[in-house]
C-alpha positions as CSV (number, residue, x, y, z in Angstrom):
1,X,16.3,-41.8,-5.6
2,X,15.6,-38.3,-7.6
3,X,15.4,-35.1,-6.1
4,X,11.5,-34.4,-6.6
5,X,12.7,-30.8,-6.8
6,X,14.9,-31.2,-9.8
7,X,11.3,-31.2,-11.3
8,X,10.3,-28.6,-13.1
9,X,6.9,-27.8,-11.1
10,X,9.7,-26.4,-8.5
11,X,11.3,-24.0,-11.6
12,X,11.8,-20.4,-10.8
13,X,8.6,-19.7,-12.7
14,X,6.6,-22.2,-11.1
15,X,7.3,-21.1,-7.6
16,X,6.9,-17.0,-8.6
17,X,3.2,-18.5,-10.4
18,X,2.5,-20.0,-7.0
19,X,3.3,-17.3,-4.7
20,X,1.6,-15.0,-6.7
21,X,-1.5,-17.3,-6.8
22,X,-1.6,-17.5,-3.1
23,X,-4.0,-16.0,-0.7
24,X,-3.1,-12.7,0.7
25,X,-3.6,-12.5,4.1
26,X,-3.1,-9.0,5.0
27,X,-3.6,-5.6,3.7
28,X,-6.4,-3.7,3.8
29,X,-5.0,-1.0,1.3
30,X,-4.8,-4.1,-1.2
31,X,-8.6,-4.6,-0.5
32,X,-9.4,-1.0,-1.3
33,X,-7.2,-1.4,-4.7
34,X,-5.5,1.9,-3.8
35,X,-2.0,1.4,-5.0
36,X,-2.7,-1.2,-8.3
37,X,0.8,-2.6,-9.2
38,X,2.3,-1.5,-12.6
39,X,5.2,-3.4,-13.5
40,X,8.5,-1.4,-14.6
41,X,11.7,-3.5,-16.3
42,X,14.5,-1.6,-14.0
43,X,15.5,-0.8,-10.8
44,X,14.6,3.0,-10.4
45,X,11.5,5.0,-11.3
46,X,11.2,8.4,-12.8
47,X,8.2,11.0,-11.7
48,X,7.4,13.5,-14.1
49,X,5.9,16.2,-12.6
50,X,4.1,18.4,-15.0
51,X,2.0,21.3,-13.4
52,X,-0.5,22.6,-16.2
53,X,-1.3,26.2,-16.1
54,X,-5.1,26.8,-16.9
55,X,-6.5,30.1,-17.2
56,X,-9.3,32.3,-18.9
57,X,-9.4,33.3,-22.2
58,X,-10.4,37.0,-23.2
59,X,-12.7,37.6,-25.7
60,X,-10.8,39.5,-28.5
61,X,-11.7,41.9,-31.6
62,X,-12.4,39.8,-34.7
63,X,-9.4,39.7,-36.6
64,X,-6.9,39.9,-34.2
65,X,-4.8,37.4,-33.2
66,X,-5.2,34.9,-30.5
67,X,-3.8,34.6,-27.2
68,X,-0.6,32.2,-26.9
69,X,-0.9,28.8,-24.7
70,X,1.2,28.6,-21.9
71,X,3.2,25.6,-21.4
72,X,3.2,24.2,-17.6
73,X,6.5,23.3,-15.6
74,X,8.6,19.6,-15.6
75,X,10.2,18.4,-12.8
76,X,11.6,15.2,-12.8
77,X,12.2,12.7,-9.6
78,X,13.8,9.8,-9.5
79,X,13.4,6.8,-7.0
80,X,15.1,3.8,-6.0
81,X,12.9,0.8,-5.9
82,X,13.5,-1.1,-2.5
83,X,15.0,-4.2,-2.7
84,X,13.1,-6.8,0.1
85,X,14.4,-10.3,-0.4
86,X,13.8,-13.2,2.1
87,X,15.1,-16.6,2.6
88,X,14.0,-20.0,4.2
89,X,14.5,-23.6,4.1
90,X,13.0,-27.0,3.4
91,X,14.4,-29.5,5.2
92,X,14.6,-33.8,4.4
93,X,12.9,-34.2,7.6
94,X,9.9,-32.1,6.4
95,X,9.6,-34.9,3.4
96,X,10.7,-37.9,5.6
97,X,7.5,-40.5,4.6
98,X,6.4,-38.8,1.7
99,X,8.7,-40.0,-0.4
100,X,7.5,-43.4,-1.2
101,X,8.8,-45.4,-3.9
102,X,6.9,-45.3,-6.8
103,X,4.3,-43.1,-5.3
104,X,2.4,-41.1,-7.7
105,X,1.4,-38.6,-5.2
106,X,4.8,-37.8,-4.4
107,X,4.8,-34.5,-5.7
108,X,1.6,-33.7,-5.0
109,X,2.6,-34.1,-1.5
110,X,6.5,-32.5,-1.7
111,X,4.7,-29.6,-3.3
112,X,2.5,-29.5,-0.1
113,X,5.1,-29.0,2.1
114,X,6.9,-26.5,-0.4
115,X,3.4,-24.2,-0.4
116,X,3.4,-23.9,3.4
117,X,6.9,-22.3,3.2
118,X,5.8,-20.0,0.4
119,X,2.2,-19.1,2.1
120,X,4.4,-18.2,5.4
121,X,6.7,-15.9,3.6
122,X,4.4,-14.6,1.5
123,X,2.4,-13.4,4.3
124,X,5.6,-12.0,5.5
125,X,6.4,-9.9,2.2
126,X,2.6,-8.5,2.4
127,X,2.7,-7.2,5.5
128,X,5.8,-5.4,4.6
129,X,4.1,-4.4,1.6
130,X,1.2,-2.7,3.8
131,X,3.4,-1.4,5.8
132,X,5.0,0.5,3.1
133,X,1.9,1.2,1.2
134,X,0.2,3.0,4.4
135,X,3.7,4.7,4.6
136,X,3.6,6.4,0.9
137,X,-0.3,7.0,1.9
138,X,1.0,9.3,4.9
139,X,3.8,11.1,2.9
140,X,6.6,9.2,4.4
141,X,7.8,5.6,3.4
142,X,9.2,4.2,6.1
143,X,12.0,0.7,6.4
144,X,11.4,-2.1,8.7
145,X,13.6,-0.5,11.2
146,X,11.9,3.0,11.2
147,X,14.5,4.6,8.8
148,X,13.0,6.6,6.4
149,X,13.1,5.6,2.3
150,X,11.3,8.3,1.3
151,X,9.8,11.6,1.9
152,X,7.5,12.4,-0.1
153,X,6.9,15.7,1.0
154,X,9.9,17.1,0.6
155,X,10.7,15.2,-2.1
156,X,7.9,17.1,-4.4
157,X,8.5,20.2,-1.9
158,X,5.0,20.0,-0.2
159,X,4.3,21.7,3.3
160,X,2.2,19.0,5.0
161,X,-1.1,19.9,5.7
162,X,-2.9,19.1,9.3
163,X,-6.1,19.5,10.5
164,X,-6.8,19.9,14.5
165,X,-10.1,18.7,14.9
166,X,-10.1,19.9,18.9
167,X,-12.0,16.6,19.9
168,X,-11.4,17.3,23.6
169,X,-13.4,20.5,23.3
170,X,-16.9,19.7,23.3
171,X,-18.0,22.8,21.5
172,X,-16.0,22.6,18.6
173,X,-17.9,22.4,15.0
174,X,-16.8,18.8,13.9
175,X,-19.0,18.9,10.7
176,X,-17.3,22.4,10.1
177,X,-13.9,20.5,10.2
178,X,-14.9,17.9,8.0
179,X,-16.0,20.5,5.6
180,X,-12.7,22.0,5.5
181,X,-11.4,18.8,5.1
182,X,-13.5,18.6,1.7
183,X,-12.6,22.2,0.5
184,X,-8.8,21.5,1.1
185,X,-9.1,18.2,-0.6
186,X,-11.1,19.6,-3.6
187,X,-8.5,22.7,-4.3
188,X,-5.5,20.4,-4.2
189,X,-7.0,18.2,-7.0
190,X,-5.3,20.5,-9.4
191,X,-7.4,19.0,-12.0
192,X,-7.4,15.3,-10.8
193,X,-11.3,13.8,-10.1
194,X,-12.2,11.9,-7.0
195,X,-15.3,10.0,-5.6
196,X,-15.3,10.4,-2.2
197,X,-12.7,11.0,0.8
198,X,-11.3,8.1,3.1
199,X,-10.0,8.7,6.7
200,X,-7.6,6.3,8.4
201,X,-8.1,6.5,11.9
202,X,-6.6,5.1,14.8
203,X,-8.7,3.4,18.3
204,X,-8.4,6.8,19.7
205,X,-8.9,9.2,17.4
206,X,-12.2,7.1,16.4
207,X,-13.3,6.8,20.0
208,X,-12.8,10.6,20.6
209,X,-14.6,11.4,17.3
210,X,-17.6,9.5,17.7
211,X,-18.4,10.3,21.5
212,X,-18.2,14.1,20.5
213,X,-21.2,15.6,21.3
214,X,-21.7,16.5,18.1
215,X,-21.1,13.5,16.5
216,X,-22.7,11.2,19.2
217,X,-26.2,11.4,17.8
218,X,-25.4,11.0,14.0
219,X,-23.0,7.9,14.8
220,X,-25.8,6.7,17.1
221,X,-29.1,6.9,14.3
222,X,-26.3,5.7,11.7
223,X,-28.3,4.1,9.3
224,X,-31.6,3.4,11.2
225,X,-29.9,1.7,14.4
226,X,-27.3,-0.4,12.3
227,X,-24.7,0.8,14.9
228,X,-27.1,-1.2,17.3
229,X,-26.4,-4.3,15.2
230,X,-23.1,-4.5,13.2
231,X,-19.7,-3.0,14.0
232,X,-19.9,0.1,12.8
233,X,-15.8,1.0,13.2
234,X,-15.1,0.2,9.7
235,X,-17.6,2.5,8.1
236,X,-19.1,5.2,9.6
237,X,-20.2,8.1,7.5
238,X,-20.0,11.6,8.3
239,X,-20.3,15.2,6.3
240,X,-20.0,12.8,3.2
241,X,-16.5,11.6,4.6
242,X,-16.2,7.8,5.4
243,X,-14.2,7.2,8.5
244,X,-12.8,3.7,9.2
245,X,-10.7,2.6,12.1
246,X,-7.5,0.9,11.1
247,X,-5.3,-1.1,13.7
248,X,-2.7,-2.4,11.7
249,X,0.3,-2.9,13.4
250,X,3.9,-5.6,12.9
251,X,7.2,-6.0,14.6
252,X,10.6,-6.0,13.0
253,X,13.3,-8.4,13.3
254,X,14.2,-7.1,17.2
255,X,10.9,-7.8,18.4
256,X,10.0,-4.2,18.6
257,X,5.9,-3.6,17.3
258,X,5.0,-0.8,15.2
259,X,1.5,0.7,14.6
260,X,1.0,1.9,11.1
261,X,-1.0,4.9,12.3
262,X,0.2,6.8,15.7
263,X,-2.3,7.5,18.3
264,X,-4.8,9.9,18.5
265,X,-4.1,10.9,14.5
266,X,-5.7,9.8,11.7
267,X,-4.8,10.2,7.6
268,X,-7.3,10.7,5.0
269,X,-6.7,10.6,1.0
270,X,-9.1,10.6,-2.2
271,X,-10.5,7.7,-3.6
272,X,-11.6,6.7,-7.4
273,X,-8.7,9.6,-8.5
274,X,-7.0,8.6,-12.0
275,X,-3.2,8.2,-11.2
276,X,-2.6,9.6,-7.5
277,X,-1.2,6.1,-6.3
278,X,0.8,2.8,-7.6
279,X,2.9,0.4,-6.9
280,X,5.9,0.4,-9.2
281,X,7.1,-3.4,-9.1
282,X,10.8,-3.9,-10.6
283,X,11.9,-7.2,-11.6
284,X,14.4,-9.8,-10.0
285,X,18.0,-10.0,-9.7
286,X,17.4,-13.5,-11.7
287,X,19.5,-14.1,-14.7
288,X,15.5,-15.3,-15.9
289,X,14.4,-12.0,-15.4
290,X,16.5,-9.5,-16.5
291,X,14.5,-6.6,-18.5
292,X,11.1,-7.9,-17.9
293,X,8.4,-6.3,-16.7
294,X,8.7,-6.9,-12.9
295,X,6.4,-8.8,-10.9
296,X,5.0,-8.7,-7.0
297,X,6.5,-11.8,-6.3
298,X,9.4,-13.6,-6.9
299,X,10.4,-17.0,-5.8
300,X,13.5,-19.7,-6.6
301,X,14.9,-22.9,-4.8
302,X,18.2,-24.4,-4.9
303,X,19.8,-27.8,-3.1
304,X,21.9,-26.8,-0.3
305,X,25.4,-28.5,-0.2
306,X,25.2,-32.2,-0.1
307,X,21.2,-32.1,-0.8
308,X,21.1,-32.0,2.6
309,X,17.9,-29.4,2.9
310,X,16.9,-27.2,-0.1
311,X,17.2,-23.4,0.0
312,X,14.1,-21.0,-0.5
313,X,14.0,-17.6,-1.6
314,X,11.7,-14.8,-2.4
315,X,12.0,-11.2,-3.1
316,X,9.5,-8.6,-3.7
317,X,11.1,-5.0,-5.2
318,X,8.0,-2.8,-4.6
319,X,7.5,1.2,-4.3
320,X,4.2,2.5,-3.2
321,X,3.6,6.5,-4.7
322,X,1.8,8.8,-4.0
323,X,2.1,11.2,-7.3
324,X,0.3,13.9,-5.3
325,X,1.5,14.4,-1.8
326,X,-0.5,17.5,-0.8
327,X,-4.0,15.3,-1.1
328,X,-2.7,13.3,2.2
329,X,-3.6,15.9,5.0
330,X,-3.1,14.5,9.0
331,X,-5.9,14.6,11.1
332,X,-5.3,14.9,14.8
333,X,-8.0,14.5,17.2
């Protein structure tokens, strides 16, 4: 009998169409279309950093000659795109009675089996995907294992900036703090626009920010007694800043659970800028996809040795950036 995946609907660019086709199940950074994914045909990416130097021009006697434009610095960095690949397998006992002779669902139903495997580990590369995304959105782009890939702070030699919001006084100015928040935010724009400003927050920090006494009563009339109705931890509005609690959290391969944001801090960044974040996608170590434009997803099968099972892979190659790391101030409660 044939292999039913010797058929071309389980090619290489079948299975990387269906993965990418699947439902993503996590990442709420992907819901906010923070990072959008720009595809890049090689393994490393380069940052120009170009710092434009704007000043005021004198008036001048008529007749004489103009003042002279002054070009701003180039800095160039360049970044290895991680490489994340992942492997399972489909095995004959997974297609035992599917395989009817003459069927004409029997692909259908093989391909059934195959898009369980690839929803699994695609919800496997997005989670790691988040992970790194709320990494790059902190400064810091941490692996699986806690190593760190990247600092972006040092890497564009930026002091981090960290706002103590003294929550466990209960006479500090909290709308004062939020104000300097948007003043900070504002000046380090350097030129770039935004919409609005989006805090990060975890359990903590949120509960200590919204039973401050001087919070307490604006979270409380939120919105004419919504808070009474809805659950108001994933939007709640204050001094024009949109606060949101965030609990995401995954283990790595030794068991050991990570929370994306630590306790009692809180990260907020700019939204609607023009080019402050991406995800730089580079392509598969394919023979198919050698210098093309890389994509999120990648997936291939092979038969193992002596068709007995068939080998599945995917690999993402994904960088989350931050262009600008001095617009990701910590907040700590």
């Amino acid at each position: 009998m044939n292999n039913p995946f010797h058929n071309p609907a389980f090619s290489m660019s079948a299975l990387t169409t269906a993965i990418n086709i699947l439902p993503n199940q996590y990442g709420r950074l992907d819901e906010l279309n923070l990072f959008p994914v720009k595809p890049v045909r090689t393994r490393q990416v380069t940052v120009e950093e170009r710092n434009g130097v704007l000043s005021l021009l004198p008036t001048q006697p008529v007749g004489s000659p103009g003042t002279v434009g002054k070009r701003g610095k180039r800095a160039l960095r360049a970044f290895n795109v991680p490489h994340i690949p992942h492997d399972d397998v489909v095995l004959p006992e997974e297609v035992i009675g599917v395989r009817a002779f003459g069927s004409e669902s029997e692909l259908q139903t093989v391909a059934g089996v195959m898009a369980d495997h690839l929803q699994t580990m695609r919800n496997k590369h997005s989670i790691t995907l988040e992970h790194l995304r709320i990494g790059a959105l902190k400064g810091v782009i941490l692996d699986a294992d806690g190593s760190e890939l990247a600092n972006l702070f040092d890497i564009f030699d930026i002091v981090p900036k960290t706002f103590d919001f003294q929550l466990s006084k209960p006479d500090t100015d909290v709308k004062k703090k939020c104000l300097d928040l948007k003043r900070y935010m504002s000046k380090a724009l350097l030129g770039e626009r935004m919409v609005g400003i989006h805090v990060m927050v975890s359990p903590e920090f949120f509960d200590a920010f919204t039973g401050h006494p001087a919070v307490k009563d604006a979270y409380r009339l939120w919105q004419d007694g919504l808070i009474l109705r809805e659950d108001m931890r994933s939007d709640f509005r204050f001094a024009g800043i949109r606060f949101e609690e965030y609990t995401g959290e995954a283990g790595n391969a030794d068991g050991t659970t990570r929370r994306f944001i630590e306790e009692g801090e809180a990260h907020a960044f700019p939204l609607g800028t023009l080019d402050t974040f991406a995800t730089y996608v580079a392509p598969a170590d394919f023979n198919e996809s050698v210098n093309t434009l890389g994509q999120l997803l990648y997936s291939k099968q092979a038969p193992r040795k002596f068709d007995r099972g068939t080998d599945l892979h995917t690999q993402s190659n994904p960088l989350p950036m931050c262009h600008r790391p001095a617009l990701l101030p910590k907040l700590k409660a």
